[in-house]
C-alpha positions in Angstrom: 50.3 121.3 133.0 53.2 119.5 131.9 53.4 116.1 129.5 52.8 113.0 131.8 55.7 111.6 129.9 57.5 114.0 128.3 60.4 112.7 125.4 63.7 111.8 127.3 67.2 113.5 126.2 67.3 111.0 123.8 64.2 111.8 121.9 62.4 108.4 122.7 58.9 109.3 124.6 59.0 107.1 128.1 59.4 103.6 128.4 57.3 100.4 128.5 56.8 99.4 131.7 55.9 96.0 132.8 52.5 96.5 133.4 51.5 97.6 129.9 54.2 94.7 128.7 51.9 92.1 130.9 48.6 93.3 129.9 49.8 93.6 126.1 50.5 89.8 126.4 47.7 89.1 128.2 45.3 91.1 125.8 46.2 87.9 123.4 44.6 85.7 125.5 40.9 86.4 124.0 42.0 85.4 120.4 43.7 82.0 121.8 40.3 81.6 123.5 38.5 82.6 120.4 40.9 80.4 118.4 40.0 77.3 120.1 36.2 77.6 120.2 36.5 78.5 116.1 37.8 75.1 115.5 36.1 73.0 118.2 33.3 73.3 115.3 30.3 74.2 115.7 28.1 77.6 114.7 30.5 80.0 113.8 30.4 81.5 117.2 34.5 81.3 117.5 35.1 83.1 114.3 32.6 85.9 114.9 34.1 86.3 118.7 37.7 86.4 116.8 36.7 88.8 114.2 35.2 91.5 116.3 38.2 90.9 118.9 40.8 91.3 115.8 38.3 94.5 114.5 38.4 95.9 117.9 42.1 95.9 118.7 43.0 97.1 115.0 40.7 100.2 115.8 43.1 100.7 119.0 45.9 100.9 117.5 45.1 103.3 115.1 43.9 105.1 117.9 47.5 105.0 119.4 48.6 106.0 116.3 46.4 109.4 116.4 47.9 110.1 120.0 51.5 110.1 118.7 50.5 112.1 116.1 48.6 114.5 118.5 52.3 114.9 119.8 53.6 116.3 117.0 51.8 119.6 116.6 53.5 120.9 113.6 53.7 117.6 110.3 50.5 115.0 111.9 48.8 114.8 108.8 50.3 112.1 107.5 50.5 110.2 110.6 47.2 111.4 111.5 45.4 110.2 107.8 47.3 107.0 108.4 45.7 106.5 112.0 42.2 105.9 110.4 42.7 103.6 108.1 43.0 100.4 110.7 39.2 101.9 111.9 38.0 102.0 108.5 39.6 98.5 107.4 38.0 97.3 110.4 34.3 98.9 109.4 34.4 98.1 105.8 35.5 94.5 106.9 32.4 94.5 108.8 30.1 96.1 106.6 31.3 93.6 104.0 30.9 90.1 106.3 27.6 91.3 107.5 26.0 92.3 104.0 27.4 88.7 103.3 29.8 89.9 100.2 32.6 88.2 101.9 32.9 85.0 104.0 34.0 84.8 107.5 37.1 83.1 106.5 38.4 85.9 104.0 37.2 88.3 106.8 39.5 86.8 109.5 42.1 86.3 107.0 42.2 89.5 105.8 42.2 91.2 109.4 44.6 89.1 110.6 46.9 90.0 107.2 46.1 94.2 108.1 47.1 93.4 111.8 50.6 92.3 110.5 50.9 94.7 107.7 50.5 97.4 110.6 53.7 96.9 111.9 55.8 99.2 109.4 53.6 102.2 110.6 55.2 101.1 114.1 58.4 100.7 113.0 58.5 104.0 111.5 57.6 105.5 115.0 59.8 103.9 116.4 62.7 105.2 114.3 61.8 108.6 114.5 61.6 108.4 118.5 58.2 108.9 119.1 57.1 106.1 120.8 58.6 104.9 124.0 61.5 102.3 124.4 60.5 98.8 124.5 57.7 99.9 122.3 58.4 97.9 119.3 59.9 94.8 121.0 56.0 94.8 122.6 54.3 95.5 119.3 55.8 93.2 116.8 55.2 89.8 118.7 51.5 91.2 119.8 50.9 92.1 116.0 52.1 89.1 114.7 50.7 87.0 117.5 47.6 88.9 117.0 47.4 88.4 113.1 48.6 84.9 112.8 46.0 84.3 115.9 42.9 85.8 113.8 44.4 84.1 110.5 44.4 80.4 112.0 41.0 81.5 112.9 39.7 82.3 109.9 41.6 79.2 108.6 39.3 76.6 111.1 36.7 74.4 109.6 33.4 76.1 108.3 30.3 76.0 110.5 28.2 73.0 109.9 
């Protein structure tokens, strides 16, 4: 069977298409969401809702990170060792803000600050060509949008 999207003559992979440029947009809808019910006050519940949003979409896109690696047959481990590590800052954010050694605020704050610090990783894919056009013009506004998102969060007045 042949590659769904095999790399172009240029050696970039495909192209974004609209569809995954709209849903990438619209997949920071949630955190806005999330955003305003952490500081409309209250329990907590907005933070916790932004958190395991922030956690969840970090884990993704180490998980795209492991497919473009997957690509490569021949020099992945790098890339590949590099793919975890948004899953296991995710988990050991977890472990830590459920075991209570850190507060929800340095939580979100410090998701948000490995959302942005991912983009480097994507940069570096997309200089080699191993990520489809339009990829980083979707990825640095949804990683910054994403991080500064869970940051504000994290920065919303404490539970009372």
């Amino acid at each position: 069977m042949s590659d769904v999207n095999p790399p172009t003559n240029d050696g970039q992979a495909g192209q974004v298409g609209p569809v995954a440029r709209t849903l990438g947009f619209a997949g920071l809808l949630p955190q806005f969401a999330t955003l305003w019910f952490a500081w409309r006050g209250g329990d907590g519940f907005g933070q916790l809702l932004a958190f395991v949003y922030a956690a969840v979409i970090l884990s993704f896109l180490g998980g795209m990170w492991w497919a473009f690696a997957m690509r490569r047959g021949p020099g992945q481990g790098v890339l590949v060792a590099i793919s975890v590590v948004p899953s296991l800052v995710a988990f050991f954010l977890t472990v830590a803000l459920a075991m209570n050694m850190i507060s929800g605020r340095t939580a979100l704050i410090s998701l948000g600050v490995a959302v942005i610090a991912s983009l480097p990783v994507d940069q570096r894919l997309f200089r080699t060509g191993e990520v489809p056009r339009g990829w980083i013009a979707l990825r640095v506004p949804l990683s910054v949008g994403l991080g500064v998102l869970t940051i504000l969060a994290g920065l919303a007045p404490p539970p009372q």
